[in-house]
N, C-alpha and C positions, 0 to 999 in steps of 0.2 A: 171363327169357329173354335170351337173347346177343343183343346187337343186330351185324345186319352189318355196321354200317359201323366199329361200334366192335373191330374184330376175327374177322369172317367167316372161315371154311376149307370151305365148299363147295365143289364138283365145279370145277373149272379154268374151266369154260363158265358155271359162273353165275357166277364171280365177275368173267368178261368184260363178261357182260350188265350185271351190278352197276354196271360202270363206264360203260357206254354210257344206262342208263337211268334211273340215279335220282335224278339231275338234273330230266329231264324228270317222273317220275312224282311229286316232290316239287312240283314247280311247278303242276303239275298237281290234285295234292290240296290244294295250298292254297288251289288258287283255288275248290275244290267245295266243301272245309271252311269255308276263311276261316283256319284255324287253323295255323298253323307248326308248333308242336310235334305236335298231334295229326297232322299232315301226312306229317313224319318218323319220329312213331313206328308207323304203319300201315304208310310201304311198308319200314321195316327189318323188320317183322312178317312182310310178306310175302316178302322176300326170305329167312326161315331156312325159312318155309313152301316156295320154290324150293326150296330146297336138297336139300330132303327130298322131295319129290314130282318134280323134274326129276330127281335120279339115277335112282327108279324109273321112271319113266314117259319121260322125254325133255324134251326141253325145247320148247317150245311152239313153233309158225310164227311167231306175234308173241309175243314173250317181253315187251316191252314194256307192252302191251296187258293181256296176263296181269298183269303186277305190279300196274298202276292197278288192272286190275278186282278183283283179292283184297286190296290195302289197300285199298280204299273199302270191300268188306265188310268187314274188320274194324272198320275207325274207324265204322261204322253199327253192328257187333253189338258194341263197347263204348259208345257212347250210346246204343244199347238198353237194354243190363243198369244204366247209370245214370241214366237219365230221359230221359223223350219222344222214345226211338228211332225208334217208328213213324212220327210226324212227321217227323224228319228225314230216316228212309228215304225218305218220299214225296217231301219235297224235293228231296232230291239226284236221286233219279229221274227226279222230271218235269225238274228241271233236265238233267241229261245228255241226257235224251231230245229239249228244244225242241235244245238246244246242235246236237247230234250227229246227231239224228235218228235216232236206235237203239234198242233195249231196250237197259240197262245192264247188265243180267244176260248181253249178246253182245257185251262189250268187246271181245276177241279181233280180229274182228275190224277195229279201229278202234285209230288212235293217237294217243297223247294230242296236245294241240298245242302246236306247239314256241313260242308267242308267249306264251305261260304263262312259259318260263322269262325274258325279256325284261319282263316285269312285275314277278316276284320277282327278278328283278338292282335295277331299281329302288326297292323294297320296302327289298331290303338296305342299298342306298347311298342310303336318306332321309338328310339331314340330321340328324333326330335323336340320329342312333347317331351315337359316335365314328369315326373313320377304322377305327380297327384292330379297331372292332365291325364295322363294314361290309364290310370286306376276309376278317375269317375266317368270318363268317356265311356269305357267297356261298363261298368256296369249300368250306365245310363240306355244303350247302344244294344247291347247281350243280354241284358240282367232285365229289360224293359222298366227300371226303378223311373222313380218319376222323379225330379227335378228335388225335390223334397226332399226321398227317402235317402236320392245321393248327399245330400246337401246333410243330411241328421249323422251318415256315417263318415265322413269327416269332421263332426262340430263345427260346420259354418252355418251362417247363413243360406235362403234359397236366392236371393237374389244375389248374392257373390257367387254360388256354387252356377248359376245360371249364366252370369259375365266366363268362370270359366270356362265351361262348356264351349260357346259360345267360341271362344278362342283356341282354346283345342282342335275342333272341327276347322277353322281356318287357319289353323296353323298346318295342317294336314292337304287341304287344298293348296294354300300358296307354295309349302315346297315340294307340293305333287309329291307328295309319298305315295308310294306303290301299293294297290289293294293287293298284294301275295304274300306267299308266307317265304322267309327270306331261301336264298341258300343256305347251304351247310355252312359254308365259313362263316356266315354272319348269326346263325343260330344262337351261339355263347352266349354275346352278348346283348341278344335280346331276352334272353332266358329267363333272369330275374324277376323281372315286370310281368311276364305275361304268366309264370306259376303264380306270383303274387295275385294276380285280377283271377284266374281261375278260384281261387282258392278262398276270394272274397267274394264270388259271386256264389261259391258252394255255402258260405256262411251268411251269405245273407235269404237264402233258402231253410236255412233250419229251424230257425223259431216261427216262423210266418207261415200257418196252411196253404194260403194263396200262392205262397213263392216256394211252394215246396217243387216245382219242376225244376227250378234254378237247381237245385240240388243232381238232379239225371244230368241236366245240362253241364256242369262242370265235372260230374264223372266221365261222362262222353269225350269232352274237349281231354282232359288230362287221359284217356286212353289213347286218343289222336296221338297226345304230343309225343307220348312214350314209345310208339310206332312211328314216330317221325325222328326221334333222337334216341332210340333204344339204348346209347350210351351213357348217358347223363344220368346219372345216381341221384341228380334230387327229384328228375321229371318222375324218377318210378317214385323218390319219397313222397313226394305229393300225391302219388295214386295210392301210395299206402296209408298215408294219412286220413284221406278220405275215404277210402273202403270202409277203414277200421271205425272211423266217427260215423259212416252209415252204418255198419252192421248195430250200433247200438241204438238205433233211433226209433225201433217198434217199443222200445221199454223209458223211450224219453217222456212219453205224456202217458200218463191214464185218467180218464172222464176228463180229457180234455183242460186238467191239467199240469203240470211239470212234474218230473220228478229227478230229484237228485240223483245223483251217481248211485249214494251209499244205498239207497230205496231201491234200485231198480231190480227189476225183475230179470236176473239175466238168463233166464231157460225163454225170454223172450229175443236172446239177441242171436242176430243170423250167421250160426257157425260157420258157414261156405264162405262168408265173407271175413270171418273173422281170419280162417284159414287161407285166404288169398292175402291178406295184409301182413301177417305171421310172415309168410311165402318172400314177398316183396322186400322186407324188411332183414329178413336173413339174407338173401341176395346184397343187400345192400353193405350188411357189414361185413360180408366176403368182400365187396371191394375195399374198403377199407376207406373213403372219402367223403365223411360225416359233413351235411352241410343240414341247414338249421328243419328244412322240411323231414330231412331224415329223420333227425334226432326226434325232432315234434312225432313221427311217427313212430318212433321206437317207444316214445312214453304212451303211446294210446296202446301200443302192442302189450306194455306191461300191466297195463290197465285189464285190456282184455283178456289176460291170462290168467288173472285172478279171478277163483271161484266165488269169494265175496266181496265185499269192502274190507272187510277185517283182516283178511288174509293177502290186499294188494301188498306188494313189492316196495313200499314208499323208501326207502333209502338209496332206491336202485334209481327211482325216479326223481329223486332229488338231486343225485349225482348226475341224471341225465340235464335235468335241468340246470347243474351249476355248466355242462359244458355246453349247453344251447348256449347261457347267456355271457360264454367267454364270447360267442362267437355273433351273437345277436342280441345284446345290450339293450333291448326296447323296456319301458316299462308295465307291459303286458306280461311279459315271458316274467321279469321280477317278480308281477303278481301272482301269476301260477307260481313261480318256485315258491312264495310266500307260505301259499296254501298246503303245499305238499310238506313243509317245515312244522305248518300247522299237526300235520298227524303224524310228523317224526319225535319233534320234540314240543309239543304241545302251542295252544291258542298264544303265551305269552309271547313266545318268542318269536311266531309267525306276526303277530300287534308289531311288534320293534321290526320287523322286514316291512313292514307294509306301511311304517311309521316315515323309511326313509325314501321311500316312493309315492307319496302321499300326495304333494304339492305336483306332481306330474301326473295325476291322475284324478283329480278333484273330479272333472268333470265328464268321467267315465261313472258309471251306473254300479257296473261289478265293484267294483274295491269299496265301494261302502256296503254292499251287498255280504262281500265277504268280513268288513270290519264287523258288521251287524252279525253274523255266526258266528264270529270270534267270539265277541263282547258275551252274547247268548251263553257259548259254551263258558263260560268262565261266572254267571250267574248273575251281571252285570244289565239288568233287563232293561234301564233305563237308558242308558247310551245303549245298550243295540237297538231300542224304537228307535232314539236320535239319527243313529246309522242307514237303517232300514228305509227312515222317513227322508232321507235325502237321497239314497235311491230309488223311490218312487220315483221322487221329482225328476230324476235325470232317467229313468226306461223308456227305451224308444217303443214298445209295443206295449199292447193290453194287459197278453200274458202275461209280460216280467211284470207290469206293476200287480196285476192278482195274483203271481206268484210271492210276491215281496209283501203284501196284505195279507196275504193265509200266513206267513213268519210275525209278522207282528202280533196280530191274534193269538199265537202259540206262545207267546212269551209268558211266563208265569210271572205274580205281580211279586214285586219284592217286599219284604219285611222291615 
């Protein structure tokens, strides 16, 4: 059978739901199974089962609801047909019923619970697994991505990204790692990892309509975490981070499509939220313990504070950026500070930042993106097509490449 997430083409409505709920309903059956795989392979079960009964029939009041209640019966009537199903039907039954208080046979009316999925983020980001186990399991897992989309945000391959997987999940059974979310003492040091996957599954909700739930979803989870570890000064940077990158996202697209910073319409961005991030962000340098979500959140803070483009703050953000990348040295964070150099001390000098980052970033989309604005700005229209035309070739969505095609057409012809 086709699994959905491995490449679904149902009704346009399930495949909304798809992305709103099978995060939750995965979290959810793991925690009734115990089992990851059999967890995932029940509600992809149920979701070809939607498919085919919500065209005829309609799609349910709680669509949600529906999906748990029809993958639990499956994953019950495949340990049926292989040994001691009836047992386990009982179990999970009386289970759901002390839980929930309901017959389970009347999920419908009931939704799964969202603190399911805050145990499996945990679950993923054990220590056991490698980083880049942890990071493509949850979003494969939370993020509902399909085997693919993980597989393009890494730069690998699907079928290596799919052997990973693959091993991650049984690396998680054989050492019986715990589906909870740890004690306090052990909290530190799973910290890292799991702001890290929140914070990628919020980014990977932002340019994609379909995956714009992911976006709620990793707000929600990083409000958990901060009520789970109210101490931790990066848990709240990450909720400021992302507040602040939400409140600007009514003025990211118009007619559907992109618009840059310097374009946006900011009497379209949501000042409550801009004002919760501001909030979050001053608290934070009251404590005085700058770690890289913070810093990242204090450059969107200064972004947000500016009445236009022309009046941001850039040498304040540049300065912010030189002490992110004392402290997080990736060549992402180089390439933002590159950009910000760009409007300090013009396109040349941001070209020679971006010159020595170059060969670590070939095969990222943005940095030819931004080389092709540079080249532009400086009236160089022929290398910025060259620029432009090779980030085509590398944009993982539609968007970026019709955004990257409206910039080439703009280019005026040289003399």
């Amino acid at each position: 059978m086709t699994r959905v997430a491995a490449g679904h083409r149902g009704p346009p409505d399930v495949e909304i739901v798809f992305r709103e709920v099978y995060g939750q309903a995965v979290a959810t059956l793991v925690r009734v199974f115990g089992d990851i795989t059999l967890a995932e392979d029940a509600v992809q079960d149920a979701f070809v089962i939607a498919s085919e009964r919500w065209r005829r029939d309609g799609i349910p009041p709680n669509p949600a609801g529906w999906i748990v209640r029809t993958a639990r019966n499956r994953a019950i009537d495949n340990h049926r047909r292989a040994r001691r199903g009836r047992e386990l039907y009982e179990q999970v039954g009386a289970g759901l019923s002390a839980t929930y208080g309901f017959d389970p046979g009347n999920w419908e009316e009931d939704e799964p619970v969202n603190d399911d999925q805050l145990r499996l983020i945990f679950t993923c980001c054990h220590p056991a697994l490698r980083t880049e186990h942890q990071v493509a399991l949850t979003l494969r897992l939370l993020g509902g991505l399909s085997v693919d989309e993980v597989a393009r945000s890494f730069l690998v391959s699907e079928p290596a990204m799919a052997k990973r997987l693959v091993r991650a999940k049984y690396k998680i059974k054989a050492a019986k790692i715990p589906y909870r979310v740890p004690g306090h003492a052990d909290l530190p040091g799973r910290l890292r990892s799991v702001l890290s996957v929140v914070y990628l599954i919020y980014n990977t909700g932002i340019d994609s309509p379909e995956k714009e739930s992911l976006r709620s979803d990793a707000l929600r989870l990083a409000r958990s975490l901060v009520e789970l570890m109210p101490d931790e000064p990066e848990v709240a940077g990450l909720l400021a981070l992302m507040v602040l990158n939400e409140s600007r996202m009514p003025a990211r697209v118009r007619e559907g499509d992109r618009v840059l910073l310097r374009d946006q319409d900011r009497s379209r961005w949501d000042r409550a939220m801009i004002q919760e991030g501001h909030a979050i962000v001053r608290a934070c340098v009251r404590r005085d313990q700058p770690g890289p979500f913070q810093l990242q959140a204090a450059i969107q803070a200064v972004h947000c504070n500016a009445v236009s483009f022309d009046e941001t703050d850039w040498p304040q953000i540049v300065s912010l950026y030189d002490h992110l990348f004392s402290i997080m040295p990736t060549p992402v964070v180089a390439l933002n500070r590159a950009i910000a150099i760009g409007e300090t001390e013009g396109p040349v000098a941001a070209l020679d930042a971006l010159d020595a980052i170059g060969s670590q970033l070939d095969s990222y989309y943005l940095l030819h993106a931004t080389r092709g604005s540079l080249l532009r700005d400086l009236g160089e229209s022929d290398a910025a097509r060259t620029a432009y035309e090779r980030a085509i070739d590398l944009a993982p969505t539609s968007r970026d490449r019709q955004f990257l095609t409206q910039q080439i057409d703009s280019l005026p012809t040289e003399k």
